[in-house]
C-alpha positions, -999 to 999 in steps of 0.1 A, spaced: 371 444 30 398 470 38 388 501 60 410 533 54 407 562 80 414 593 62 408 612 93 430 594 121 422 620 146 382 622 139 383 585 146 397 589 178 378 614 183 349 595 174 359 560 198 365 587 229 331 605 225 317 569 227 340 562 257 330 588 276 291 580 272 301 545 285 316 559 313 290 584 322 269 550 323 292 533 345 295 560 369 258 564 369 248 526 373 273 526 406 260 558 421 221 544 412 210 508 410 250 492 410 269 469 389 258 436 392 289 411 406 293 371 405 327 366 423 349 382 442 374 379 412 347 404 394 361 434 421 395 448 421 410 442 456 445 460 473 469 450 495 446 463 522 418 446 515 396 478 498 372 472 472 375 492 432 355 492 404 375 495 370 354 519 348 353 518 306 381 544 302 405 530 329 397 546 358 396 533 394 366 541 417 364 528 453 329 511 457 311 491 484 298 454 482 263 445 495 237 419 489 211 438 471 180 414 478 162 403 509 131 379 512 106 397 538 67 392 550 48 416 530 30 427 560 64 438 573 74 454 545 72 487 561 89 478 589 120 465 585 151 478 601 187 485 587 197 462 615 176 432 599 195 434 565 223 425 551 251 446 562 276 463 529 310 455 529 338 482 526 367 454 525 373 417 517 365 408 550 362 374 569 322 371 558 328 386 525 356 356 517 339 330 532 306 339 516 319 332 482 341 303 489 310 287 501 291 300 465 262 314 486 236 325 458 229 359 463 221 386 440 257 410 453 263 442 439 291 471 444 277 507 442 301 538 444 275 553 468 289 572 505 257 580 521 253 545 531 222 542 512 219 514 489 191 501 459 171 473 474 148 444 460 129 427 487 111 400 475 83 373 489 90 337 495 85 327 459 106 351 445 82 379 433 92 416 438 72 430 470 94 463 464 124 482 452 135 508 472 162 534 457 180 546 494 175 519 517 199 520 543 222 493 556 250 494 586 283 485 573 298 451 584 311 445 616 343 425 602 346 455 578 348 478 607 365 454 630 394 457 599 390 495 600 394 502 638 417 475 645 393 462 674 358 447 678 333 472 672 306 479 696 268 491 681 278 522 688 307 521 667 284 507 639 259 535 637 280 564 642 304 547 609 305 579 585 307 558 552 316 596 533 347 602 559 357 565 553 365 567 515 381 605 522 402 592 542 411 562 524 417 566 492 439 538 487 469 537 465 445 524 436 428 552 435 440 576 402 429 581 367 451 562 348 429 573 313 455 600 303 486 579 303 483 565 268 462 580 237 474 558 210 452 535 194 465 503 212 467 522 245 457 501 274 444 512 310 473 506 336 459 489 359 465 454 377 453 423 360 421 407 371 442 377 388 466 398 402 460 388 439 465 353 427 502 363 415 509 380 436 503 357 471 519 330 447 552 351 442 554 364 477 544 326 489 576 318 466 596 341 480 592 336 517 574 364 525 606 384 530 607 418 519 635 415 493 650 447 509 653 456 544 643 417 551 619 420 571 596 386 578 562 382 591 559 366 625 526 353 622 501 351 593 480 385 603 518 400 594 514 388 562 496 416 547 518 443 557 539 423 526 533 438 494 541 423 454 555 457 433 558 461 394 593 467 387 590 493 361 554 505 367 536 480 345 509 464 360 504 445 337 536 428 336 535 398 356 569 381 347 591 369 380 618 401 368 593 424 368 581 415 407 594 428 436 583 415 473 581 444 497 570 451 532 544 480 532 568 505 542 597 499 515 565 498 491 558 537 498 596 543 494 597 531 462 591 568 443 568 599 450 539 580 437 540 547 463 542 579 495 503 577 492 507 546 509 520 558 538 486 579 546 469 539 552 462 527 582 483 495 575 514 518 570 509 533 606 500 498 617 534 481 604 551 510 620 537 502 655 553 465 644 587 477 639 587 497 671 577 468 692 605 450 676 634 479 682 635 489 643 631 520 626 
C-alpha cells in the first residue's frame, strides 16, 4: 500500500507535535522517578568524564547516576541516613567503572535532578517494597568529588558539595540543543555515536596519544585524558580514520568558536598547569 502526503508540512507538523510530547516525558521522567540504565554504554560520557542523557528530539542534558534501591530493616526505615546509602555519581569515576565491569546487579538510574535529592525504593530482604520515597537524599561520591577538586575530599567537602553550582559551572562541551540543526525528514540529531568512547580510545591508542598538532605526549596514563578524538568536519557521526583528529585538550578548544567552551573545564586549566611545569605555552 502506497501512502501519499498531500500536506508535507502538516505531516511534519504532525511527527514534531508528537516529538515534543515525548520529550516533555523524557524531561519529566529525569527530573521525577529517572530513566532506568543497564550499562554504562546506556549514558553518554565526555572527554572529562561527565555524564548526558540524549533526549527524543536530540538534545543533551547533563544527569547524575545513582543506585536507586537499598535493602533496609523495616524497623529502621525511618532512620536511615544519607551517609548509609549509596552515594550518586556526577562522573565515570573509579567505583562507577569498576562497578559495571564487575556486572554488580543493581537497579541504576540517571535523573537530571540538582538538589541532590533522588527517587528511592528501599526494599526488605526478600525483595518486597518497604517504601518509595520521591526526595531522598544522597551525598555525592567521593571518587566523583575526588575528580572534581583534584584532591581527596574530606566529609566536610562532601556535605558542603552544591550539586546546583556543580552543573552551572560545568556545562561541558556536550551540552547544546542540537534539535534545530536539521528539519528535513531524514534529519538526524548530531550527536556522538553510542560507542564513540570506544573509537575514539581505539584511534587515539592508534595514534600514540600524540596530539597530531603541537605534539604534545602524555607522560603518564592520568595525562591521557587531557587527549581528545575531534570530528573533522563537525559530524559526529562520522567515524571514518579521515574524519578523526587526535588533539590535546587545549588545541581541541582552538579548533573554532564553538570548541572555546572547552576552555571554561577544569581539565583545560588542569593541562595548562601541565604545560607550565614543563616550560610551554
Amino acid at each position: 500500500m502506497n501512502l501519499k502526503f498531500t500536506d508535507f508540512s502538516s505531516f511534519l507538523d504532525a511527527v514534531e507535535s508528537i516529538i515534543s510530547i515525548e520529550l516533555q516525558k523524557a524531561r519529566e521522567l529525569l527530573k521525577r522517578v529517572g530513566r532506568d540504565v543497564t550499562t554504562i554504554d546506556d549514558i553518554v560520557v565526555n572527554s572529562d568524564g561527565l555524564l548526558f542523557d540524549i533526549l527524543p528530539d536530540g538534545t543533551i542534558t547533563r544527569v547524575n547516576l545513582y543506585i536507586a534501591t537499598k535493602v533496609v530493616e523495616s524497623k529502621s526505615i525511618n532512620h536511615i541516613k544519607a551517609e548509609y546509602l549509596y552515594k550518586y555519581h556526577i562522573y565515570k569515576c573509579k567505583t562507577i567503572s569498576e562497578m559495571f565491569n564487575l556486572g554488580r546487579k543493581h537497579r541504576y538510574k540517571v535523573n537530571s535532578r540538582d538538589d541532590g535529592t533522588f527517587f528511592f525504593t528501599f526494599t526488605d530482604f526478600r525483595g518486597r517494597v518497604i517504601k518509595r520515597v520521591e526526595n531522598q537524599k544522597l551525598n555525592v561520591c567521593k571518587n566523583c568529588l575526588r575528580k572534581y577538586l583534584n584532591r581527596y575530599p574530606t566529609d566536610i567537602d562532601v556535605k558542603n558539595f552544591n550539586l546546583k553550582e556543580f552543573h552551572r559551572k560545568n556545562m561541558g562541551f556536550f551540552d547544546f540543543d542540537t534539535s534545530e540543526l536539521e528539519k528535513g525528514e531524514s534529519a538526524t540529531p548530531n550527536v556522538y555515536s553510542k560507542n564513540w568512547n570506544i573509537i575514539s580510545k581505539k584511534i587515539k591508542e592508534k595514534r600514540g596519544y600524540i596530539c597530531e598538532n603541537c605534539g604534545f605526549r602524555p607522560s603518564n596514563s592520568y595525562e591521557k585524558k587531557f587527549i581528545h578524538t575531534h570530528h573533522i568536519n563537525g559530524n559526529k557521526q562520522n567515524n571514518f580514520e579521515d574524519n578523526l583528529r587526535v588533539l590535546c585538550i587545549k588545541c581541541h578548544s582552538d579548533v573554532d568558536i564553538y570548541h572555546k567552551r572547552i576552555k571554561s573545564s577544569p581539565s583545560y586549566k588542569e593541562f595548562l598547569e601541565i604545560l607550565d611545569r614543563r616550560g610551554r605555552k
